[in-house]
C-alpha positions as CSV (number, residue, x, y, z in Angstrom):
1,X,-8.2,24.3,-30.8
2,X,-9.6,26.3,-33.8
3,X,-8.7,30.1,-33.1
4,X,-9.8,29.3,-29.0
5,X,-8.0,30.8,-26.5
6,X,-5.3,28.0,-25.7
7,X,-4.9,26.9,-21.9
8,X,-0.6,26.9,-21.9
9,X,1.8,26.0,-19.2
10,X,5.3,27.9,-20.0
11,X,7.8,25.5,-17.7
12,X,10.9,26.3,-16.2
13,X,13.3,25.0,-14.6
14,X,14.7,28.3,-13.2
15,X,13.3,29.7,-10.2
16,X,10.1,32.6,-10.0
17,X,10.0,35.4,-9.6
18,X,12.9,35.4,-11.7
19,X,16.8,36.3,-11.7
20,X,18.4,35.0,-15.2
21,X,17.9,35.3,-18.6
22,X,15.7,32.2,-19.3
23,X,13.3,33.5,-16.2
24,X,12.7,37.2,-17.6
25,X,12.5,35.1,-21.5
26,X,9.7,32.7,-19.6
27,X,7.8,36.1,-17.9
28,X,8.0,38.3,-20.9
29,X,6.9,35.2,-23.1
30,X,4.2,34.4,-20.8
31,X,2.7,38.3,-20.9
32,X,2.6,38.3,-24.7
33,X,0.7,35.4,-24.8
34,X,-1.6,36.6,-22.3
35,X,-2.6,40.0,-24.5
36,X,-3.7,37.6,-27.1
37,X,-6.0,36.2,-25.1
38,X,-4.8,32.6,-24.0
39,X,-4.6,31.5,-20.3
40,X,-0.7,31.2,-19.4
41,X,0.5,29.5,-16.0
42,X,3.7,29.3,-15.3
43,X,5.0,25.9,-13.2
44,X,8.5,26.7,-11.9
45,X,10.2,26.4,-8.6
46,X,9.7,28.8,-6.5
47,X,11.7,31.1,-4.0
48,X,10.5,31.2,-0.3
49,X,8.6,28.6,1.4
50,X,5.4,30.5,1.3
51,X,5.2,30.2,-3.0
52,X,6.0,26.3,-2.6
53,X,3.2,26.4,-0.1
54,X,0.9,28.2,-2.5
55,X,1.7,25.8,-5.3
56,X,1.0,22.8,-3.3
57,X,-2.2,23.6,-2.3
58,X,-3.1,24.3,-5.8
59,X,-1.6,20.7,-7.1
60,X,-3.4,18.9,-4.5
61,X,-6.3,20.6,-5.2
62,X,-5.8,20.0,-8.9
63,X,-4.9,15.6,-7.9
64,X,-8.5,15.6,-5.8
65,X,-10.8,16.8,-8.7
66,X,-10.4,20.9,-8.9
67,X,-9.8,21.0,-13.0
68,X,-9.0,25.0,-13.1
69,X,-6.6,24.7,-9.6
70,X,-3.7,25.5,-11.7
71,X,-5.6,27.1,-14.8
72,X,-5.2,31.3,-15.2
73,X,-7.6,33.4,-16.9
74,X,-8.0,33.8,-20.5
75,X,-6.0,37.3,-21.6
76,X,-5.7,38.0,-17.7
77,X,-2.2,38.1,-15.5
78,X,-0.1,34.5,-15.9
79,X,-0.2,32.7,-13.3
80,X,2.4,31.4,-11.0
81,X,1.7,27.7,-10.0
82,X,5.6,26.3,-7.8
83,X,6.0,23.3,-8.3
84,X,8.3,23.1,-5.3
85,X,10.7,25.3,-3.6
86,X,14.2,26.6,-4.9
87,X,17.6,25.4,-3.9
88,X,20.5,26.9,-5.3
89,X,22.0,25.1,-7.7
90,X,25.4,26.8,-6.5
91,X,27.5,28.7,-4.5
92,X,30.5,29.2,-7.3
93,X,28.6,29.1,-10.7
94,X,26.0,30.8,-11.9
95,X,23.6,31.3,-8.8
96,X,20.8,29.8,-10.5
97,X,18.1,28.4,-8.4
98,X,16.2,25.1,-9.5
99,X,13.5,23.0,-8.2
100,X,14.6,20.2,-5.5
101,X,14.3,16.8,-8.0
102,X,11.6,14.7,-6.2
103,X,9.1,17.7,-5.2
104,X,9.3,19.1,-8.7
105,X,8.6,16.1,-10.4
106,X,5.4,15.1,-8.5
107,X,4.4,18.3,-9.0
108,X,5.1,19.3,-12.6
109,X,3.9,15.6,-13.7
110,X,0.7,16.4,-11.7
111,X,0.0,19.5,-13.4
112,X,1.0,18.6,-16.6
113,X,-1.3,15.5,-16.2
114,X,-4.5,16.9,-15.2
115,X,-4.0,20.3,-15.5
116,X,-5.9,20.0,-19.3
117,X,-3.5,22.4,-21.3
118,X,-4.0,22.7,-24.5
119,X,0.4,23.3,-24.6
120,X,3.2,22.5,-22.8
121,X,6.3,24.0,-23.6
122,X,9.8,23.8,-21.5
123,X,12.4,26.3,-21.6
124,X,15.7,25.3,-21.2
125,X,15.2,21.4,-21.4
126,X,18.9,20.1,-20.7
127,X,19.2,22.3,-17.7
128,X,19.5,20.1,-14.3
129,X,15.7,19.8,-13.6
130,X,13.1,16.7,-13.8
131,X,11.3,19.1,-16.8
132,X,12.3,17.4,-19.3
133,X,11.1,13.7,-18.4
134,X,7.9,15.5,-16.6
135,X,6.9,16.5,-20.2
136,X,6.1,12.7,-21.3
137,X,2.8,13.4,-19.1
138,X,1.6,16.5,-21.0
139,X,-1.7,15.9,-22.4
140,X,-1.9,18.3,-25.5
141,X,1.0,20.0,-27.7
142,X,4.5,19.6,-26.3
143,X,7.3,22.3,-27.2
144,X,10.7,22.4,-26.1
145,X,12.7,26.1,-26.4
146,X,16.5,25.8,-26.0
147,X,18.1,28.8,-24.5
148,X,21.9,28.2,-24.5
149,X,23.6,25.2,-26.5
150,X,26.4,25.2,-23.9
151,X,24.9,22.4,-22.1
152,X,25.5,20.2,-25.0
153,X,28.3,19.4,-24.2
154,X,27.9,17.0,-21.3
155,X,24.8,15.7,-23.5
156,X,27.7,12.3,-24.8
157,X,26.8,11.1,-21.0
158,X,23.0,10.9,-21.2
159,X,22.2,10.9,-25.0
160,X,20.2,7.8,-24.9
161,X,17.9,9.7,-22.0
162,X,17.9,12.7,-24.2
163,X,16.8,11.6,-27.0
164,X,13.9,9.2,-25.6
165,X,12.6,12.4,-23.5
166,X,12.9,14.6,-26.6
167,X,10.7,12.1,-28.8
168,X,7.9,13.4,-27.0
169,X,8.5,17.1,-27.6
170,X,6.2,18.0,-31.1
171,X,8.7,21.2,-31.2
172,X,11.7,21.8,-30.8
173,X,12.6,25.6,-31.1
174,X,16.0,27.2,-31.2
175,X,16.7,31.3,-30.8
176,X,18.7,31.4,-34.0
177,X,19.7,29.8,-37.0
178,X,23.3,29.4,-35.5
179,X,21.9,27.7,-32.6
180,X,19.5,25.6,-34.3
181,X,22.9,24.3,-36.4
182,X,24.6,23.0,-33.4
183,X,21.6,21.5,-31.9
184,X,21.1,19.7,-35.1
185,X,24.6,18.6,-35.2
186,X,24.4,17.1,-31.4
187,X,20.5,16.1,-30.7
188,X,19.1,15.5,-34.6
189,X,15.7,16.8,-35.2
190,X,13.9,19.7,-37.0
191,X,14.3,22.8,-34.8
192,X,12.5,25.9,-35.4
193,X,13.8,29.2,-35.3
194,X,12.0,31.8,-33.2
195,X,14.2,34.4,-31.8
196,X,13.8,36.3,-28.6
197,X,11.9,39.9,-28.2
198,X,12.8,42.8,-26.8
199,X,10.6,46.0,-25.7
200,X,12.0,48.5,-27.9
201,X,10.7,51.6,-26.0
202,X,12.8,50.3,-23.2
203,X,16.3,50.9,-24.9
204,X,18.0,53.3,-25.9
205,X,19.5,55.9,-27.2
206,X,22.5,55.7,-26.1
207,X,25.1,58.0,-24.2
208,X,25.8,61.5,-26.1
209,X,29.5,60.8,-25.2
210,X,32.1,58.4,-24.6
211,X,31.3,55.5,-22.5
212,X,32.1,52.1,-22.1
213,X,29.5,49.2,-20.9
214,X,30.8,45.4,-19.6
215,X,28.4,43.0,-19.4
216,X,30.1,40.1,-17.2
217,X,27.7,38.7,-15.2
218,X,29.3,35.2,-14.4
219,X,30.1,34.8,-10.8
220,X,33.6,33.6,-10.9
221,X,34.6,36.6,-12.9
222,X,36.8,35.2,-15.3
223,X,35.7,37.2,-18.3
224,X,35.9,40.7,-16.3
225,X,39.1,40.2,-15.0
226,X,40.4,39.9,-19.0
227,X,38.7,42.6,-21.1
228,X,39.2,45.0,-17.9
229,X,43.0,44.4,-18.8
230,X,42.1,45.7,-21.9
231,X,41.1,49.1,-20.6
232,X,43.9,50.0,-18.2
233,X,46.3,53.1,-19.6
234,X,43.3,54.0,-22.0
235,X,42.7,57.5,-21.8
236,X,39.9,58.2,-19.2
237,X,38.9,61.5,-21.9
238,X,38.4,58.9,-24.2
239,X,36.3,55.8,-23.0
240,X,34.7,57.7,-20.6
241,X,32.6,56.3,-17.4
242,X,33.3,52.5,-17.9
243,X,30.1,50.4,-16.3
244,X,30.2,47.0,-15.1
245,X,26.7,45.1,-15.7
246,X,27.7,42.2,-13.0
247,X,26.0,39.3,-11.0
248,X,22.4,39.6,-9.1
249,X,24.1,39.7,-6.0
250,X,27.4,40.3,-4.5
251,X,28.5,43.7,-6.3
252,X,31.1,44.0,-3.4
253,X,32.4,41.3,-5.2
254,X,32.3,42.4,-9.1
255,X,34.5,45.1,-7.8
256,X,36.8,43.4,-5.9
257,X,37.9,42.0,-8.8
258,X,38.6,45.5,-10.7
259,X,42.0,46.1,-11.7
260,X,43.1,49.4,-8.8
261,X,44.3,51.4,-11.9
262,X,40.9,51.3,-13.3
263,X,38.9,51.0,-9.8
264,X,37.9,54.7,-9.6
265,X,36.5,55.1,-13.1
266,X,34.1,51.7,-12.5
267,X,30.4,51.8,-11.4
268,X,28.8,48.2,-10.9
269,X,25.6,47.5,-11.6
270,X,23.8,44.2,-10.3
271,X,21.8,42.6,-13.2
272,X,18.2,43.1,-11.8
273,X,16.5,42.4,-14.8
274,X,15.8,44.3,-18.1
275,X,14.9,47.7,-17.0
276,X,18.2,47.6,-15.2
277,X,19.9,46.5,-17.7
278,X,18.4,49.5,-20.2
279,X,19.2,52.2,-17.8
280,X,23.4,51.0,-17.4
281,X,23.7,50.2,-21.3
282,X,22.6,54.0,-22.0
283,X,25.8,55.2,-20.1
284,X,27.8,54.0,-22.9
285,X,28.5,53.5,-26.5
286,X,30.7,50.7,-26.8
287,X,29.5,47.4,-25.2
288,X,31.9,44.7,-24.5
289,X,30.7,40.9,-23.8
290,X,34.0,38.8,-23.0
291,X,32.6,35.5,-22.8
292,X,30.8,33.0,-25.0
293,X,28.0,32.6,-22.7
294,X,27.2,36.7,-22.4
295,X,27.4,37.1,-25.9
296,X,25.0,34.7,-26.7
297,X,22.9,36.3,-24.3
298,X,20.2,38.5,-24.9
299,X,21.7,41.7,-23.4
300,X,23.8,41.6,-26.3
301,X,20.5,42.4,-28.6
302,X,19.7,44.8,-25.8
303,X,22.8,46.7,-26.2
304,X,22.1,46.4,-30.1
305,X,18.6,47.9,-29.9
306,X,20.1,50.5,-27.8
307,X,22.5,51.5,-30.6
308,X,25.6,51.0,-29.1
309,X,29.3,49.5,-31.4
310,X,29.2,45.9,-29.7
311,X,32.6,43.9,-29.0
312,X,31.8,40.2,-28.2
313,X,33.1,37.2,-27.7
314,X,33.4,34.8,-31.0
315,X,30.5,32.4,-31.0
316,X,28.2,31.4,-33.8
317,X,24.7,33.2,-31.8
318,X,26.9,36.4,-31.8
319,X,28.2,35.8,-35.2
320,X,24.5,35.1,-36.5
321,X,23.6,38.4,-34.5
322,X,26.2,40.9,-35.4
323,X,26.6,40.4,-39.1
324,X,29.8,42.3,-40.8
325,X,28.2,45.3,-40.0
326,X,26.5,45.7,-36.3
327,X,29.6,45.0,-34.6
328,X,32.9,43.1,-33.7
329,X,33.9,39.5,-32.5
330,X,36.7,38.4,-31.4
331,X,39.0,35.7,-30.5
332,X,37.8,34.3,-26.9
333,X,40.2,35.2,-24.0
334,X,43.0,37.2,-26.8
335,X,44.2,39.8,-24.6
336,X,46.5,41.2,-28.2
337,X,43.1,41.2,-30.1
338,X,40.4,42.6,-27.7
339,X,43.2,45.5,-26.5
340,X,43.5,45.9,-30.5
341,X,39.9,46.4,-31.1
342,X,39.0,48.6,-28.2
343,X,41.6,50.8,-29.2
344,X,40.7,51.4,-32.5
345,X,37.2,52.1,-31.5
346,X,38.3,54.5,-28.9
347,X,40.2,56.4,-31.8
348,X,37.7,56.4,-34.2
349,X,33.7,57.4,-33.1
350,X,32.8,57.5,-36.9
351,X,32.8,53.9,-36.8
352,X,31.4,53.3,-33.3
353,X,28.3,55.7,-34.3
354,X,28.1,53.9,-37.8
355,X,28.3,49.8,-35.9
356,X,25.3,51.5,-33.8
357,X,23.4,52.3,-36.3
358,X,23.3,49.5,-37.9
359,X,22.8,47.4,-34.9
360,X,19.9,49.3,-34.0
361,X,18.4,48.7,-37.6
362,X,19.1,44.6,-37.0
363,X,17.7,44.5,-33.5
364,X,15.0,46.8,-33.1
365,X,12.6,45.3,-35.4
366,X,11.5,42.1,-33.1
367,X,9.0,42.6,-30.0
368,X,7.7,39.7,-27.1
369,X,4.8,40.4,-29.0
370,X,6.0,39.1,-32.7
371,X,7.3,36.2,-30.9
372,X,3.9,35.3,-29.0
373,X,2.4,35.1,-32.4
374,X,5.4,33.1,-33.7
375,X,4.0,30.8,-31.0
376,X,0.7,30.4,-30.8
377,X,1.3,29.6,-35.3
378,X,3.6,26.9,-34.2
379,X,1.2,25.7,-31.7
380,X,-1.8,25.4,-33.8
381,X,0.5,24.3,-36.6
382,X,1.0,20.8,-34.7
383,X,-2.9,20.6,-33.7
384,X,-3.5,20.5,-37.7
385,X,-1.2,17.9,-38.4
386,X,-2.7,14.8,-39.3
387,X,-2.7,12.1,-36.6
388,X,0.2,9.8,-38.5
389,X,2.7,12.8,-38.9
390,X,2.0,14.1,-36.0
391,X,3.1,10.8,-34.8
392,X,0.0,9.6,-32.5
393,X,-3.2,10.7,-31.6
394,X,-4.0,14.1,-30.4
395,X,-6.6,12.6,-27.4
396,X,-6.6,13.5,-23.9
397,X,-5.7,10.9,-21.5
398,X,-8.3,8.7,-19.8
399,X,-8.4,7.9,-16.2
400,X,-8.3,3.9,-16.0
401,X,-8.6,1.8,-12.9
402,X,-6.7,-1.2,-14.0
403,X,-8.4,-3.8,-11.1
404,X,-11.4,-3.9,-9.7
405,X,-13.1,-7.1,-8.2
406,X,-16.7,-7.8,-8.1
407,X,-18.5,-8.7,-5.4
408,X,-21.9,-8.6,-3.3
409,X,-21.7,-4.8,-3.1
410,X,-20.1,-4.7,-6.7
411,X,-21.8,-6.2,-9.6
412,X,-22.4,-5.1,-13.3
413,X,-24.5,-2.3,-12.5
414,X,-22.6,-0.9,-9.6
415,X,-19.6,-0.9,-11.8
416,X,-21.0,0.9,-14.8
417,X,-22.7,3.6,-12.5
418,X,-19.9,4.1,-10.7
419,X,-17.7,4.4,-13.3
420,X,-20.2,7.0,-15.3
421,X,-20.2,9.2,-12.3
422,X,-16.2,9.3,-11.5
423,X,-15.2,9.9,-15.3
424,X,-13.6,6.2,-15.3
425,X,-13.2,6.1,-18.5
426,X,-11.2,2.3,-18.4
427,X,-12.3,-0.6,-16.1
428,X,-10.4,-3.7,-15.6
429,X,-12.6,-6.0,-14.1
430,X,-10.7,-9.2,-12.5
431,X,-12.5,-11.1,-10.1
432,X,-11.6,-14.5,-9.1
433,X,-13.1,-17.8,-10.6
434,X,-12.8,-17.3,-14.4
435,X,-13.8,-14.3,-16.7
436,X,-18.2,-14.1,-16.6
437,X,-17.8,-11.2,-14.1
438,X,-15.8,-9.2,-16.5
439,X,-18.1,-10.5,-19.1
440,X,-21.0,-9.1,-17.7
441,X,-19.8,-5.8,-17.2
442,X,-18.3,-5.9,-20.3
443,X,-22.2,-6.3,-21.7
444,X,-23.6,-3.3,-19.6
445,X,-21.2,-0.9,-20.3
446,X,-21.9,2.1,-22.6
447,X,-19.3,3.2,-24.9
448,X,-17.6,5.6,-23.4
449,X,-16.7,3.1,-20.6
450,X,-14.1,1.0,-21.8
451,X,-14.4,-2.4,-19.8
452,X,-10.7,-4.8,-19.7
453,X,-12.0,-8.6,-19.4
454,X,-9.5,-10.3,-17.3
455,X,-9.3,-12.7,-14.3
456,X,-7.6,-12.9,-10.8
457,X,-6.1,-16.5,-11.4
458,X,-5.0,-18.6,-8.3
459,X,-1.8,-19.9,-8.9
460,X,0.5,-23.0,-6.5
461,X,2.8,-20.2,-6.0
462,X,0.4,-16.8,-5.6
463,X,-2.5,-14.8,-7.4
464,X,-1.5,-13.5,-10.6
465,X,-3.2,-11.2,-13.0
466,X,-4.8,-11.9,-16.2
467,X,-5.7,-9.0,-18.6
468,X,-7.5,-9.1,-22.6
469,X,-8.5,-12.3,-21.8
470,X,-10.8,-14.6,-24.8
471,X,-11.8,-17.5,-21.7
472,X,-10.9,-18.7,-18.4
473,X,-7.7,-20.2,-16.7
474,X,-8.2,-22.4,-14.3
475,X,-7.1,-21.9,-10.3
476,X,-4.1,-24.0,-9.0
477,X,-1.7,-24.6,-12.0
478,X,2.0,-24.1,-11.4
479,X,2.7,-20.3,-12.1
480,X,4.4,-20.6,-15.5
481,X,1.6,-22.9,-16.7
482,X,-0.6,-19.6,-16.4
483,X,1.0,-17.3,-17.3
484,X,1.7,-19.1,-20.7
485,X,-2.0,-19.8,-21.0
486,X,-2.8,-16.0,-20.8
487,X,-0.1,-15.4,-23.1
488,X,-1.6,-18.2,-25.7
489,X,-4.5,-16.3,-25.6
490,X,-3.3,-13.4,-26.5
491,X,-3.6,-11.6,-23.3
492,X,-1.4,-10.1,-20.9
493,X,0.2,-11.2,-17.3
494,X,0.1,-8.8,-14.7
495,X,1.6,-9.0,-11.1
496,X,-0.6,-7.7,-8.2
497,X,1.0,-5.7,-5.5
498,X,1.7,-7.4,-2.2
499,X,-0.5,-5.4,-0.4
500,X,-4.1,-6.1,-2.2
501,X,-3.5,-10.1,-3.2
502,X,-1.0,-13.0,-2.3
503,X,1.4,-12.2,-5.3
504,X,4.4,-15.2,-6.2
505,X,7.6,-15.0,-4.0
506,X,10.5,-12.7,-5.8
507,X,12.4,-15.9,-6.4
508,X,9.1,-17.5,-8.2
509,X,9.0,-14.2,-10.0
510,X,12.5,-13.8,-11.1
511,X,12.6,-17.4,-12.8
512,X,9.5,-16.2,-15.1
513,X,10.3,-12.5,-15.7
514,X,9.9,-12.8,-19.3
515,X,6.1,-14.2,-19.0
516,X,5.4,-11.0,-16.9
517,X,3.9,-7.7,-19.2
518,X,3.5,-5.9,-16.4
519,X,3.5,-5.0,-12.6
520,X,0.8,-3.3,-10.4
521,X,2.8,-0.6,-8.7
522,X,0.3,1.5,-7.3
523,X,-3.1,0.8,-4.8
524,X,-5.0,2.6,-2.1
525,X,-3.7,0.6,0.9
526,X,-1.2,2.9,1.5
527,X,-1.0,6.8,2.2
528,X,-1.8,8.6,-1.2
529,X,1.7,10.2,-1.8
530,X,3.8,7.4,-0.3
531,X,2.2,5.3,-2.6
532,X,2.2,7.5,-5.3
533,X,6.2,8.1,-4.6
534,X,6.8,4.3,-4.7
535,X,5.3,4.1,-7.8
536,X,7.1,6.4,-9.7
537,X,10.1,4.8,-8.7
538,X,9.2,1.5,-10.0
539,X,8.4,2.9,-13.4
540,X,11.6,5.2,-13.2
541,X,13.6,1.9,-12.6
542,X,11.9,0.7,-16.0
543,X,8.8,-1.7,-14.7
544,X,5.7,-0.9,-17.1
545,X,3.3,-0.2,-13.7
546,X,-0.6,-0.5,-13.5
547,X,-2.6,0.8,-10.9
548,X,-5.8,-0.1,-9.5
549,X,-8.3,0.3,-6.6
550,X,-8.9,-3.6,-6.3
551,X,-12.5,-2.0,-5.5
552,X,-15.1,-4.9,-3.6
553,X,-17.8,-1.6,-3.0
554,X,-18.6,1.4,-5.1
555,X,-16.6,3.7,-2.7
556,X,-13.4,2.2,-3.3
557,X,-13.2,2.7,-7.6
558,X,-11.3,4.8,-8.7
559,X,-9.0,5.5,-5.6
560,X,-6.2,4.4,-7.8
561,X,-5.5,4.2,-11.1
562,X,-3.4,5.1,-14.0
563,X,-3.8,8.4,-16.1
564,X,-2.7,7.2,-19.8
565,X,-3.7,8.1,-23.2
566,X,-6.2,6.1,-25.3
567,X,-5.7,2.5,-26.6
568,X,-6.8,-0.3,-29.3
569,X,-5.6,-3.1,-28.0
570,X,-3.0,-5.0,-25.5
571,X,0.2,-4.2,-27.9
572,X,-1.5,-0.1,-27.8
573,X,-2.2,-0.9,-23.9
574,X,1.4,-1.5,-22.9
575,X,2.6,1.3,-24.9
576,X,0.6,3.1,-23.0
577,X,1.7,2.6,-20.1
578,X,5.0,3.8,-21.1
579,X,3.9,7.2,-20.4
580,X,1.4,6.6,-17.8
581,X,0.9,8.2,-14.7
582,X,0.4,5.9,-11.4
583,X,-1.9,8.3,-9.5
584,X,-4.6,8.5,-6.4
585,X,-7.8,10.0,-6.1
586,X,-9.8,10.5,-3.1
587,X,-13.1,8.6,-2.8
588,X,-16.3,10.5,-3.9
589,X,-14.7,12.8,-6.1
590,X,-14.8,13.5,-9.6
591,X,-10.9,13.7,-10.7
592,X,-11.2,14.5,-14.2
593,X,-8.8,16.9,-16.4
594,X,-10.4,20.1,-17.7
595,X,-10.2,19.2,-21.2
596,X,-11.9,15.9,-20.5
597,X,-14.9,17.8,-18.6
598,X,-15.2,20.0,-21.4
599,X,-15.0,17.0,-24.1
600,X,-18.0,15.4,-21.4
601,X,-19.6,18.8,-21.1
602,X,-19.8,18.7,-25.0
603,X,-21.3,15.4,-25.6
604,X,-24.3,16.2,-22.6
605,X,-25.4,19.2,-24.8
């Protein structure tokens, strides 16, 4: 990737255009990386059904052969690809809107498939989304950026799934060094430490006078209920206007929940986003964050940059941000301690000016800008590893049909062509009566077509598969008998699916199960995404799927097949297929990724 401009999909699993933190960290990310010059899309959900719409046409479009369908212009605006259509994730926490599970994941594993980015990099992994498993289909760099370490603690429940979907991440990033100490202590790993921007210009200064901010955004409205307790008989001289920075939506709400005693010296403010956010925190000069979650948000270095004495709730990100000197935490939910604290403040503005100064002088410093270069050093960091500690090869996937039987209309020359044209970089060839078919296109192959000898074997109870293959097997032994001599030979067994060859009965197949390598899960007798669907499932459930075309005539290779990185051998083709994706292409067009035409491009000239 040299000093390129890097193709680089920023995912989330928090519906666009955005209304939480994580969203507005994703779109401010995504814009910095854009003014240096590298093409940023953006796959989230997306609100309304026209978005979803738009992102489906552009994924299909992408699946049939389109390369830049989901691809945004070097240094020009990111660009929005949904991957399916919000649902809220609920109606009494936080209002956050995620992608419906089975859309999302065809789509993101689509796009992250073909879509040739150079990076891949998922905000928010262990939030309720398919992201994180999706990733396993990225094609280039794969980073990870955790938000909020409050998820980890339902992590006990799922650890095994965590950690297999995090082996494929090449970085993991926390927001702090605090953060990246719990993550360690919960999901093991190196974590590195980039910290969130801000657009100084944005904040500050604060209010000339008194005033008194509350940033309680969570939708029960827990936290606000306590430190408002804290504020009733102060004197209204003293703290001044008191401003609520509450939930999205429902502000009705946010002040129904206002103590009456305090009810007339409250405005409410519905978090709209950062500018917002800047124009209530300059009412005030004490800032008060009740909850662990707010104070490790990033309104809290918001309210620093704007120079305001900050009261938070104790919690190592606030801890890590505050120092001894920017601010104040406090015991969670103390009602003694927090009416304590913002009493002394209130009697003392000597020490609320001097905890703003100095939080201005820790917060100010850091723009989306330093942290898009952060990135994009990370990023090429893990390019120029070397292959063994970056822990495989850096490659692009291959498309591979993994059957295709010769025939009249299909020999050795037909095959090759064919697979020049479509980009089929992999070509199982398995045609009944023994393994000179395969043979012979094995011979007329170039080298960038990589040719699978194997052999549709006729067994007493069904066709059976054999792949890697050294010689023949002969038709019409009892099923176990073959598949033990393709094992002998070193090859491997594969299962056909019902619907392109007579495969064994399930109760044939069950008595063998550990003589089968594999099952063909995916082929074009079947409508593209019902077959595509089905699929998935099977390899979710833990088969290792292959998918072919089963081609007899040019104009069926290539219909199916699987999208998987480079391989050796059988042991390297298996592993392979781990993180393979069953897919379909429509007949007479060229599906390759972007990075692959460019690599193809490269090699022509």
């Amino acid at each position: 990737m040299s000093d390129s401009p890097l193709r680089i999909a920023l995912v989330s699993p928090h519906a666009f255009p955005p209304g939480d933190d994580v969203g507005h960290a994703v779109a401010a990310e995504a814009e910095a990386l854009a003014r240096r010059g590298h093409a940023v899309t953006i796959l989230a959900p997306g609100k309304g059904r026209q978005a979803a719409e738009a992102g489906r046409r552009r994924i299909e479009a992408l699946e049939a052969g389109d390369a830049d369908a989901v691809a945004a212009e070097p240094g020009g605006p990111p660009l929005l690809v949904a991957t399916s259509r919000a649902i809220r994730k609920s109606t009494k926490g936080t209002g956050r809107r995620l992608g419906g599970p089975i859309d999302s994941a065809s789509g993101l594993e689509i796009a992250l498939g073909l879509g040739g980015f150079d990076v891949a990099h998922l905000h928010e992994p262990l939030a309720p989304s398919p992201a994180l498993a999706a990733l396993r289909h990225a094609t280039g760099v794969r980073a990870v950026t955790f938000h909020r370490t409050a998820p980890l603690a339902g992590v006990a429940f799922v650890r095994p799934l965590v950690d297999r979907a995090l082996a494929q991440a090449d970085l993991r990033i926390a927001l702090s060094p605090a953060a990246r100490h719990v993550l360690a202590g919960v999901l093991p790993g190196d974590y590195e430490v980039v910290p969130e921007g801000l657009d100084p210009a944005m904040f500050g200064p604060p209010a000339q006078g008194p005033g008194i901010v509350v940033v309680a955004r969570d939708r029960d409205r827990t936290g606000l209920r306590f430190v408002l307790r804290a504020l009733i008989g102060t004197d209204p001289a003293q703290t001044g206007p008191i401003t609520i920075i509450g939930p999205p939506d429902a502000p009705q709400r946010t002040r129904a929940a206002v103590p009456k005693a305090l009810r007339e010296r409250v405005a409410v403010v519905p978090d709209a986003g950062a500018p917002t956010r800047a124009d209530a925190l300059r009412t005030g000069r004490i800032a008060l964050f009740p909850t662990d979650e707010e104070a490790g948000s990033p309104v809290l270095r918001e309210a620093m940059a704007t120079g305001m004495c900050v009261l938070a709730s104790r919690c190592p990100d606030a801890d890590d941000a505050l120092g001894t000197d920017a601010g104040m935490t406090l015991p969670p939910f103390n009602a003694e301690a927090w009416a304590d604290a913002v009493a002394s403040c209130l009697a003392n503005p000597a020490r609320v000016a001097i905890f703003g100064a100095a939080a201005e002088a820790r917060s100010r410093a850091r723009t989306w800008d330093d942290v898009a270069a952060d990135l994009e050093g990370l990023y090429r960091g893990v390019v120029a590893r070397p292959a063994d500690e970056a822990g495989g090869t850096t490659e692009p996937p291959v498309f591979a049909d993994l059957r295709v039987r010769t025939g009249p209309g299909l020999g050795p020359r037909e095959i090759v062509a064919t697979a020049v044209e479509r980009d089929i970089r992999v070509v199982a060839v398995a045609a009944p009566g023994g393994i000179e078919p395969a043979l012979e296109v094995h011979r007329a192959a170039p080298d960038r077509v990589r040719v699978i000898v194997g052999q549709e074997i006729d067994t007493r109870e069904g066709v059976i598969v054999g792949l890697f293959l050294t010689h023949s097997v002969p038709d019409g032994l009892a099923l176990e008998d073959a598949l033990r001599r393709v094992r002998d030979q070193g090859g491997l067994t594969l299962i056909p699916h019902p619907d392109s060859a007579i495969a064994p009965p399930a109760e044939s197949l069950r008595a063998v199960q550990d003589l089968i390598d594999c099952h063909e899960g995916l082929t074009p007798a079947r409508p593209a995404a019902q077959a595509t669907d089905a699929a998935l499932l099977l390899q979710r459930a833990g088969l290792v799927v292959t998918a072919g075309s089963a081609a007899g005539a040019p104009a069926e290779m290539g219909t199916a097949g699987m999208l998987m990185r480079p391989f050796a051998g059988p042991e390297e083709f298996l592993a392979a297929l781990g993180d393979a994706r069953p897919m379909r292409r429509r007949r007479g067009l060229r599906g390759r990724s972007a990075r692959s035409s460019r690599r193809a491009s490269q090699q022509d000239a």
